[in-house]
Structures are given as structure tokens and as C-alpha cells.
N, C-alpha and C positions, 0 to 999 in steps of 0.2 A: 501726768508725768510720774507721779508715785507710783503708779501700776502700773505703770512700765517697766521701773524699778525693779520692783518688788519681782517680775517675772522674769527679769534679767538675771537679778542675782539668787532666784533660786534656782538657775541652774548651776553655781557655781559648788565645787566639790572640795571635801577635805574638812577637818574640822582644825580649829585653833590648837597648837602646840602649847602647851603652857609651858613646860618645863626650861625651852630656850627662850623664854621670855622675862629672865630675872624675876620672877616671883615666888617672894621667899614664901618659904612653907609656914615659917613665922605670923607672913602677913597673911598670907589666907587663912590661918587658922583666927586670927584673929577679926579679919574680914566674916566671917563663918561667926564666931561668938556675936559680935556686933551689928549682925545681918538684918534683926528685928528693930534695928533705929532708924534702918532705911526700910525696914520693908523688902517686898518681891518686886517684882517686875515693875508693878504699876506704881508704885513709889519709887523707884528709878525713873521712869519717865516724869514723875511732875519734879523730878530735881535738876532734869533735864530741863523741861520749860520755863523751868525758874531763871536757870543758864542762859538760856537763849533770851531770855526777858532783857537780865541784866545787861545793863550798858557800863561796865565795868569787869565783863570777863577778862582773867587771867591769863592773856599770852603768849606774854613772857617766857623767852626759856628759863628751864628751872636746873639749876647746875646740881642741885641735891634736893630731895622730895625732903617735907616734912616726916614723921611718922604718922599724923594724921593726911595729906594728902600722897601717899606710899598707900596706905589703905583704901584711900576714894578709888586710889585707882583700880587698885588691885581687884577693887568690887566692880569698877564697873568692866571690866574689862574680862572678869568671869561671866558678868553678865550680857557682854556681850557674844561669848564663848554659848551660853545657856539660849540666846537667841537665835542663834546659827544652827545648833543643834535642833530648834525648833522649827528653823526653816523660816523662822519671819528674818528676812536677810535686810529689808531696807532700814529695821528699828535697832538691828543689830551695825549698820552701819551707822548712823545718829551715834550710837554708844561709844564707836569706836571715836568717833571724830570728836564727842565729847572727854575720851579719854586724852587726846592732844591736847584739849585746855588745861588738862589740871597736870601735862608733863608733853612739852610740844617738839622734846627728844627721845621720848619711849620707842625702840628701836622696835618692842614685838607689836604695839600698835601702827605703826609706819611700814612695818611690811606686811601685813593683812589687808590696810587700805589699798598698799603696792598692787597684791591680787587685783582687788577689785578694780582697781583705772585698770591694769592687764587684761583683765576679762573684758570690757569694756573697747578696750582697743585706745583705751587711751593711752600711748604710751608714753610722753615726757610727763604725763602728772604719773602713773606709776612709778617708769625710770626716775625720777626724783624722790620719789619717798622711798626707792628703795636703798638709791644713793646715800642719803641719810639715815637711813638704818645700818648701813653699814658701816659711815663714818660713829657713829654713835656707840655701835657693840662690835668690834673691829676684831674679839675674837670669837664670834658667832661663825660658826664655818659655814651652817647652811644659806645665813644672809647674800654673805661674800660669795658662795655657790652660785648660789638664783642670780644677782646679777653680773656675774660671769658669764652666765648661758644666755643672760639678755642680751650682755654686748655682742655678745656670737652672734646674737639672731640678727639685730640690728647692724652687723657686719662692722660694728666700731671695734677693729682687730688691734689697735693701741692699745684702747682702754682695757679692752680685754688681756691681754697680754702681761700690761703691768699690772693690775690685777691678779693675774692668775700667779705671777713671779711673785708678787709679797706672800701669795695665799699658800706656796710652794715652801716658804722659810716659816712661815707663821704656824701653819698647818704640818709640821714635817712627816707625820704620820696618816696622812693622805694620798693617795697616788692620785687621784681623780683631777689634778691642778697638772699635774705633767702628764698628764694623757691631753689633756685641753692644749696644752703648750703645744704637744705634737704635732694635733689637728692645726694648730694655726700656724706656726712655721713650716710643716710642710705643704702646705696650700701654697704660702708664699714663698717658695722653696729658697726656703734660708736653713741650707743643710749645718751649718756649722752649729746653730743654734739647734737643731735637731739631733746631733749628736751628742750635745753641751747634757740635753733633757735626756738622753740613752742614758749618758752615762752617771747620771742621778739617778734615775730607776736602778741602775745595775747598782751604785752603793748600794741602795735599800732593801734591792730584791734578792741579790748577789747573780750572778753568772749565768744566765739560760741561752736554750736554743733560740729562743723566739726575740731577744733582745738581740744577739748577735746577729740574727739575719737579719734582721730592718737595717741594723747599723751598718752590714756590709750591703745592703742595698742600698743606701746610704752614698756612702761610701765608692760604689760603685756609678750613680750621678752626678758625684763630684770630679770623676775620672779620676780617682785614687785608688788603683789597682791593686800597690801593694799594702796599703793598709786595710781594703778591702778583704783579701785573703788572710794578712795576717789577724783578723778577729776571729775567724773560723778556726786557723788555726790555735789563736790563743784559748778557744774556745777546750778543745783536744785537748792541749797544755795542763788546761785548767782542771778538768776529767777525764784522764788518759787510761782508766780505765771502764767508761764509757763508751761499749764498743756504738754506742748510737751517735753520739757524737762524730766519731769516726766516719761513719758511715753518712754523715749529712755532709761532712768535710768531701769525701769523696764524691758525692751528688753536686753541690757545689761546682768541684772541679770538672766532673763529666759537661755542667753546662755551660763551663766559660771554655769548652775546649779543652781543656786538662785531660785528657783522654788515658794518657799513659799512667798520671800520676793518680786518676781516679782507680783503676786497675788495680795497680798496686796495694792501693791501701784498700780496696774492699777484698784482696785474696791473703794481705795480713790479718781483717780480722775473721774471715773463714777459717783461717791456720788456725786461729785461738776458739774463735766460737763457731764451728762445723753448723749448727744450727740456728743462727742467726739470720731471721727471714728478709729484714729489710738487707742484708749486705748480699743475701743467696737474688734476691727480684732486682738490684741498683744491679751484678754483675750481669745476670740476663740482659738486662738493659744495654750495657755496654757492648756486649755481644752483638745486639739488634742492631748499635747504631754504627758497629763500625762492619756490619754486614758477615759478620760469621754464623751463617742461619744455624748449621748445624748444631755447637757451638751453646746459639741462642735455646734452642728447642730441648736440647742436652742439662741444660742449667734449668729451665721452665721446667721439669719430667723431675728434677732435682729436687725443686720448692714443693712440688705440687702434689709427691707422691710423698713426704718426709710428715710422717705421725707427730712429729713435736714442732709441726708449725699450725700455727690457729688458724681454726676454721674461715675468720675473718678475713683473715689476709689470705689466705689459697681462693676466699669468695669475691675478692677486688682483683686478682690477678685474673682469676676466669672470664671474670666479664669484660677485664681487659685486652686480653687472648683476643675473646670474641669480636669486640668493636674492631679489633684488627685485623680478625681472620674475613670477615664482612666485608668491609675497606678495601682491600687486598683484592674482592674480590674470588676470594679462594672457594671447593666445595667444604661443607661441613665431616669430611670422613677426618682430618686430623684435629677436629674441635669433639668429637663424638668419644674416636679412639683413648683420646685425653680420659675424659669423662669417664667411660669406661673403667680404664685404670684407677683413676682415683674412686670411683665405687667399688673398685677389689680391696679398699684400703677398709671397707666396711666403716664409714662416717660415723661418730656419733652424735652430731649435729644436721639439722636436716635441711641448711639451707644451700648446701650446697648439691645436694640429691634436685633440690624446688630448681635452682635455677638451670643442671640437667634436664628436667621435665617440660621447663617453660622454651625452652631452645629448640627441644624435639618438635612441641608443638608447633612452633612458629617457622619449623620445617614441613609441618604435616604429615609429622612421624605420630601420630596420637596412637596408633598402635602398640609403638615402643616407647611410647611416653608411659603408659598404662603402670608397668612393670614398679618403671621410677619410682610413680606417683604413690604407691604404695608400699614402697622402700621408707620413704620422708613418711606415710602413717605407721612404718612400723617404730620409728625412730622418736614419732613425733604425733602422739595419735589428736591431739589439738592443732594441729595444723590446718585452718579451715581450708586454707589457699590449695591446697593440694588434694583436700575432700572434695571441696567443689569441684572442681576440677575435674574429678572420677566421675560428680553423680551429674555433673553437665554430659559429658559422653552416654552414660548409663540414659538419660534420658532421651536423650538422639536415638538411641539404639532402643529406645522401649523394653531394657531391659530391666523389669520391674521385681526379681529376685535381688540383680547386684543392686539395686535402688534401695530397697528394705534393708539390705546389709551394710550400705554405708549408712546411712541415714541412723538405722537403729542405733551404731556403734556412735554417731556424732551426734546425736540426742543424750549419749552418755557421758560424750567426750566434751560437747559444748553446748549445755543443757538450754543455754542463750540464745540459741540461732534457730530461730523460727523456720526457715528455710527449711531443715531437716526435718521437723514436724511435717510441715506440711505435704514435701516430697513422698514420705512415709505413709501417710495419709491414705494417697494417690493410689500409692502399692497397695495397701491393704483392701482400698475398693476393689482397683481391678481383678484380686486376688478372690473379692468377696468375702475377705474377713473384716465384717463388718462394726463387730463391735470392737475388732482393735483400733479400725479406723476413729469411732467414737473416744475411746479411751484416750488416744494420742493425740486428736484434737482438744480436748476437753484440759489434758496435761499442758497442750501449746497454751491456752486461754491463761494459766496459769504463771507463765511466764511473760505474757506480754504488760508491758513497761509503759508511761505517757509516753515515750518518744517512738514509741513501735509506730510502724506504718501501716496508717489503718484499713490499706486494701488489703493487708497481709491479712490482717486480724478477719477483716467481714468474708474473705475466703475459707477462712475456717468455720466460721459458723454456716458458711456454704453448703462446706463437705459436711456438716454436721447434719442440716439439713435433711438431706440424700440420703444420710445414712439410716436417718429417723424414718425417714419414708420409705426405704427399702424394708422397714421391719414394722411397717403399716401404722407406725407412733404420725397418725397426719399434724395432728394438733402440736404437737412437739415440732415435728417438721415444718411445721407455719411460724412458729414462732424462734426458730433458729433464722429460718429466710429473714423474719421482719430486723433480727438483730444483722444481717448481714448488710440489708441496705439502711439500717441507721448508718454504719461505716463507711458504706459503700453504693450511695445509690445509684451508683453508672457502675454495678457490679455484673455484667452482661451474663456471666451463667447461672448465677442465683436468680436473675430476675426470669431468665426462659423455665430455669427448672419450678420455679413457682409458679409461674403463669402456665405450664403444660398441667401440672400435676392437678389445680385448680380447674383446668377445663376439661382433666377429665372425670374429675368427680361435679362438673356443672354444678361450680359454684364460684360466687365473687366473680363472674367474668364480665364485666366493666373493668375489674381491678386487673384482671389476667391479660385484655386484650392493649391496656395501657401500659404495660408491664413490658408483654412479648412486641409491642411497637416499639419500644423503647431499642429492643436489644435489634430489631430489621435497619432501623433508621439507622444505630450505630456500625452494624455490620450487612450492608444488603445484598451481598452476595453470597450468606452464608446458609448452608441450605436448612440445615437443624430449624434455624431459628425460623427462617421463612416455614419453614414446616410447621411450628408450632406456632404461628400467626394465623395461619391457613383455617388451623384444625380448629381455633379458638373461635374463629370467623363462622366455621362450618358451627361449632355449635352452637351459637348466636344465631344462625339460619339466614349470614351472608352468603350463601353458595355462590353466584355470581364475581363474590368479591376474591373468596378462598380461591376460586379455580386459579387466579390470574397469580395469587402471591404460591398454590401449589406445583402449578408449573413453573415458576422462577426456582423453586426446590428440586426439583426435576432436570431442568436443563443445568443445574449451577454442581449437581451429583451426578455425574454418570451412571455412579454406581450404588444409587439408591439404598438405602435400608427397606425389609419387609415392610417397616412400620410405615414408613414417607409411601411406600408403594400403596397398600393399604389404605391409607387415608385418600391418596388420589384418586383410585376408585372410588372412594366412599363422596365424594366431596364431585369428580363426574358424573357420577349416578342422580345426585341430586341438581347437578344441571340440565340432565336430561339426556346425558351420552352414556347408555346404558352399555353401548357398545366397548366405550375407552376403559367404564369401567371395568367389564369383566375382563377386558387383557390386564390393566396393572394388577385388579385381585389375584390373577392368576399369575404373574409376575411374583408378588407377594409371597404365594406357594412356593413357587421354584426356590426362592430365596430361602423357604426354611420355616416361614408361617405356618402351622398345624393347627391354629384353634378351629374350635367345631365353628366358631361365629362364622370365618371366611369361609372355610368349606360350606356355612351354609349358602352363603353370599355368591359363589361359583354355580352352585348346583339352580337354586332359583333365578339365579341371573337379576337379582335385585340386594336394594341394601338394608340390611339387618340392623337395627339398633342394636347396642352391647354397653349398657351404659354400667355396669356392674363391670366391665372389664380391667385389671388391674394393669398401671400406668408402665409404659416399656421405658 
């Protein structure tokens, strides 16, 4: 039973408060001087057992501590604070329980024990020690808190309630009791009593937007109409030259029907403030709903094109537009033409440029998305959302110029985003510059983080790889691979480009042929790979086994490479079709093959070793 204890309450969190616990600074200093009479830890517990021995424990309440038992306590009660923090939680409760005998009203030992029946799921022996903790230190505000939120949970909305109401007088510089009020009069919708609580926040807080509307929401469940509007109004009264005010007063009215009266007062305060965006979008509104499209589109063209309205708000009105213009059913030329215009306004914020971009696309305008998309980099050159974006197409398109040009510029712009490296990378192989591709990988290595995603990472040492090997560094190139699959060992083109590169310098192929299975099984239609299962087969002097995984490379490529063409000769020759051979060799030619090896291979009509040949 004790170790069960012990593993219950070390999951319990938080450590002991001292400071709301009545402990004078006096007595701890003095607990502190006289610590060596009791000893540590281990001299607290035999004073403990001594306790429990005794058949004459103290208790009794004690309506005033001595100065010597003010001190027992104070020590034990630090130490049971020192045991908590050590995580022995069951020798820490003992202390605590032994702190009730020597004060069996100490309000900061009675709600610690509170926790722990809490934790426990004990709730009336918690719920009772914390009751008592709070009749004991009545003005403890955190006490009287905690079991305010117990009676909530426990749904005793009495207790709670009166509770909350004395902790409202007691506490006057707390809101957190009249938010509580709130929540539980209006569950039980006792609106009077809910306006009672407004209008206490409102002394304290004094006059808001957000108080007035709950009240006239309020207000409006009671079926009290006119005193519902006149808080809005009073609200106006109150800051009459708050043209916001105003304008929520007129929004109000727009939704209870007030149509005319809403009008009115959002074209009083255009009179005064021409530029005021929430009363130029509340008058649009009004437009829409009393069906003046013109009208409507005339006021929207207003908000949307005017420089001294935030970007923010012409960025919720657009994508309002939108859901509307969609809805509706309409095409996109008056959601486009819009756009349009407002990028004559030359933005200097870019998200309203990003969500032109993202509209076009999801039209399959990616063409004229393009333009956008590097409007928001010129505006905005850390923008990832709208880099990607570019070198997502750029990559579709294999165009491996505009690829190095975003990339290079978002490796400088967001030295963070692996992504760019890597894409970058890509470019510079195809391009054949090789050792920039080395430099840029090696930079990427540099930035990756514990949380980086470690196939990103074993793809660089990939490319790194390759790049080693392009510049005949094998050794370096083997040992880029083996870092790729620590990361990555279901890395599928590090593991073919190692298992080829190894079989063609025949060597490790046990390791190559397990390697290049690895990458067939995972993709078995893909002809590269079956190619280099074949080859590795063939030089093993599986020939039988190669033909069958070479012609699956064959039939799964139309359109073969020299190299795949090549080996299939070389790989039917040794099955004994000298014939098949010499048309793939010769296929191979067509293709652009010129080594002497296969021109020797055609002319003798047999197959040539070339084991010095270097790796395609």
C-alpha cells in the first residue's frame, strides 16, 4: 500500500506556497537558527515516530500557537515543502498530517492535504479540508478560489454562488468572482442577477464595448427591448466622440431591423470621419442587404482602394467578397478585376498580394499567379508561402535556372528552410556544378537542428554522396552514403546509387545486391532500379536471374537509356541469346553510346568485359 502511495503522489505537481501560508519570516528565521536541535530530515522522522508512539497526541484545536509550537510547526511544514521538492511525496504527506497535530486549524496544511484527496479522487475528505481551510483564513483569496472552482465542478451552484458573492465584497479588487457569478447565473438564466454582476464590472472597469453588448444581449432575452437599445445608446452618450462606438450602435441597429436608423448614423460618422473603415464596410453592408448591388460594389471599390485603410481590414473584407462571390455562384472576372485595382495601389504589405496569388491558383490561373507571386517577394522577400509556391511550379516545369534563382535568394532570405538547400542542390547537379552543389549541401548540414526531419537531412548526404563520386572521391562517396542511411535507411536513391556505384567497381556485392533489393521490393516497377538489380545480379554471374529483373526494366521503359540498353545485351549474351544481344547493343548506339567497349561488342558480336569503365 505504501508503494502505491508513493507512485500516486509522485505524480502530483506544483510545489508548497509558503508565503500564503502565515509563516512569519520571524519564525522561519528562527526555525533556521534552531534547525541543529532537530536535525535534518532523519531527526524529523524519529520525532515523528515518537508522535505516533505517543498515546497522548495533541488534538485539540489550538486557537493560538505557542511560540515554541508556531516553530515545530513552521519546521515541519518546511520540511515537508523540502520533501515534496525531493519527490519522496508519501514521508512528505506523514509531515504534513503530522503538522495538524501540533495546529489542527493551519489553513496552509489543510489545503495541501486538500490536493492530495483531490488527486486522489477523493473528493469529500479533500472538499472538507479545503472547507476548512477556508473557514480558518477567510481572507486567503487563493483558498476561497480553489474551492469555488470545486463547487463548480461538483455542480453545487448554491455553494458556489454564495461563496463567490462574499469573495466579490471581500475581495473587491478581483474580477475573477464576478466572472464566476456570470458563468453560473447565466447557465441558470437568472438574467437579473446577470445584469446585477454587469453592472459591478462596469463600477470597477468603467463603460466598454464588451460590457454593453452582453448587457444588451441580456437584455434582449428578457424581452426588454427598450432598455436593451438604450445601453448601446448610453454607451455613445457615454463616448460621443468615439466614432467606434457609433458605429457598433449602428451595427446593432442594422441587426434588429433598424435599417434606416443604422444608415443614418454610419453616413454621420463618414461626414466627420471620411476614413473610417469599420463605418465605410457596416455602410457596404447595408447596401447588400437592402439589395442596392450597385450602391453595394460602389462603397466596397471605396474601402478597398483608400491608402489609409489597413491592410488588415481590406484582407477580411476580400476574403469576404470572396466566400460571397463563390456562394453566389458568380465567375471570378469581378473578384480578379477587384485585385487588380487594388494592386495599382502598389501594397506595402504582402498579404494581400499572397491571397490574390492563392485565388488565382485555385482558379488554375498559375500562370498569372506567377506575376503576383513575386510582387509579395518583392514586398516581402521572407515570405516562404509565396517562394514555395514559385519553386513548386519551377519544379513541375524543370526549370532548373528559375529553381537556383529562388532558392539561392531564400537560402539568404530564410537561411532556416532546408527546403531551399536542398532544391538548390538539385540545380547545381543538373547543371553540373558540382562542387557548388557540395558547398550548399555541406552549408545545409550546418543548419540542421534536433527537430529537422531526418530524411531531409540523409538526402543531403545523398547528394553529397554523388557529388563525391562524380569527382571520383569513392571513399568520401561511401562514406557520405553510410551517413545517409544512418538517417535514412529506407533512403531509396542513396541506397541504388551505392549498390550501382559498388557493382561497378565489383566490390561489396553482397552489400550492393541487398542494398539495390531493398530499393525493387520497395518500388518494383521502377525501371532505374530494376536495372541496377539486374546489373549487380549479372556481376554476381546470376545471368539467368538478371535477364528476368532486366526485362522487367525494359518492358516498365519504353524508352530506355543507352546504359539499361547495354547492360541488356550484356546480361542476354551471357544467357546465351547472342542474337537479342547484339540488337539492344545496337540500340544502345542509336541512343548515343560511342564507347570503343560497345563498338567492340557490335563488331565481334560477343561481350567484352570493361570492368575499368567508369560509372554512368
Amino acid at each position: 500500500m505504501r508503494i502505491r502511495v508513493k507512485i500516486i503522489l509522485a505524480l502530483l505537481i506544483g510545489t508548497f506556497c509558503f508565503t500564503t501560508y502565515g509563516v512569519q519570516a520571524a519564525n522561519v528565521q528562527a526555525s533556521k537558527e534552531k534547525m541543529s536541535g532537530y536535525g535534518r530530515s532523519e531527526k524529523a522522522r524519529k520525532e515523528l515516530k515518537k508522535r505516533k508512539k505517543s498515546k497522548k497526541a495533541d488534538v485539540s484545536p489550538v486557537k493560538e500557537l505557542t511560540p515554541e509550537q508556531q516553530r515545530r510547526y513552521d519546521y515541519f511544514f518546511l520540511e515537508a515543502a523540502r520533501l515534496k521538492v525531493q519527490k519522496d511525496y508519501d514521508a512528505a504527506f506523514d509531515v504534513l498530517q503530522h503538522c495538524l497535530t501540533i495546529n489542527p486549524n493551519a489553513s496552509s496544511a489543510l489545503y495541501e492535504m486538500a490536493q492530495y484527496y483531490m488527486y486522489l479522487k477523493q473528493v469529500p475528505l479533500g472538499q472538507a479540508a479545503l472547507e476548512k481551510a477556508v473557514e480558518n483564513a477567510p481572507d486567503n483569496y487563493w483558498y476561497a478560489q480553489g474551492l469555488a472552482n470545486l463547487y463548480m465542478q461538483q455542480n453545487e451552484t448554491e455553494k458556489a454562488a454564495a461563496l463567490l458573492e462574499n469573495m466579490a465584497v471581500r475581495f473587491s479588487d478581483k474580477l475573477d468572482p464576478l466572472y464566476n457569478l456570470l458563468e453560473i447565473y447565466n447557465r441558470q438564466e437568472e438574467y437579473d442577477k446577470v445584469i446585477g454582476i454587469l453592472n459591478k464590472l462596469e463600477e470597477r472597469m468603467g463603460k466598454n464595448e464588451q460590457l454593453s453588448m452582453e448587457k444588451f444581449r441580456i437584455y434582449l432575452q428578457k424581452k426588454d427591448d427598450k432598455s436593451a437599445f438604450h445601453e448601446i445608446e448610453s454607451l455613445v452618450e457615454e463616448y460621443p466622440n468615439d466614432m467606434r462606438y457609433q458605429v457598433v450602435l449602428g451595427d446593432v441597429y442594422m441587426q434588429n431591423g433598424k435599417k434606416q436608423e443604422a444608415y443614418e448614423i454610419y453616413k454621420k460618422v463618414l461626414a466627420e470621419e471620411p476614413d473610417n473603415a469599420m463605418a465605410m464596410y457596416s455602410l457596404a453592408s447595408y447596401y447588400e442587404e437592402t439589395g442596392q448591388k450597385e450602391l453595394y460594389e460602389q462603397q466596397l471599390d471605396t474601402l478597398l482602394l483608400n491608402k489609409k485603410v489597413a491592410s488588415d481590414t481590406k484582407l477580411n473584407v476580400m476574403r469576404q467578397f470572396i466566400v460571397q462571390n463563390e456562394q453566389a455562384g458568380k465567375d471570378s472576372t469581378r473578384v480578379i478585376t477587384l485585385f487588380n485595382r487594388i494592386m495599382e495601389q502598389e501594397p506595402d504589405e504582402a498579404q494581400l498580394p499572397l491571397l490574390y496569388a492563392q485565388y488565382l491558383l485555385s482558379k488554375g490561373m498559375n500562370k498569372e499567379a506567377g506575376p503576383v507571386l513575386r510582387q509579395v517577394l518583392a514586398i516581402d522577400p521572407t515570405n516562404t508561402a509565396a517562394r514555395m509556391t514559385l519553386l513548386g511550379e519551377a519544379v513541375r516545369q524543370e526549370d532548373y535556372k528559375e529553381i537556383m534563382n529562388l532558392c539561392e535568394a531564400g537560402v539568404e532570405s530564410n537561411p532556416d528552410m532546408l527546403e531551399f538547400y536542398f532544391y538548390l542542390a538539385i540545380a547545381y547537379n543538373q547543371a553540373e556544378r558540382t562542387d557548388d552543389a557540395l558547398v550548399i549541401c555541406q552549408k545545409a548540414l550546418s543548419h540542421v537542428k534536433d527537430d529537422s526531419k531526418k530524411e531531409v537531412v540523409s538526402d543531403f548526404y545523398a547528394i553529397i554522396g554523388d557529388a563525391y563520386h562524380t569527382k571520383n572521391l569513392h571513399v568520401e562517396a561511401y562514406a557520405a552514403y553510410d551517413s545517409a542511411l544512418v538517417y535514412n535507411p529506407s533512403n531509396i536513391g542513396a541506397l541504388n546509387n551505392y549498390a550501382y556505384y559498388l557493382s561497378v567497381e565489383r566490390r561489396d556485392l553482397d552489400k550492393a545486391e541487398e542494398m539495390s533489393y531493398k530499393t525493387v521490393k520497395a518500388e518494383p516497377n521502377n525501371s532505374t532500379y530494376l536495372d541496377t538489380y539486374a546489373w549487380i545480379l549479372f556481376v554476381k554471374g546470376n545471368y539467368a536471374e538478371a535477364r528476368l529483373y532486366i526485362d522487367e526494366a525494359i518492358k516498365n521503359d519504353k524508352d530506355s537509356s543507352d546504359v539499361v540498353l547495354e547492360h541488356c545485351g550484356d546480361i542476354y549474351y551471357m544467357t546465351g541469346d547472342a542474337e537479342g544481344a547484339l540488337k539492344y547493343w545496337k540500340q544502345a548506339w542509336d541512343k548515343g553510346n560511342r564507347s570503343d567497349t560497345l563498338k567492340q561488342k557490335i563488331q565481334k558480336k560477343k561481350y567484352i568485359s570493361d570492368e575499368t569503365k567508369p560509372a554512368e
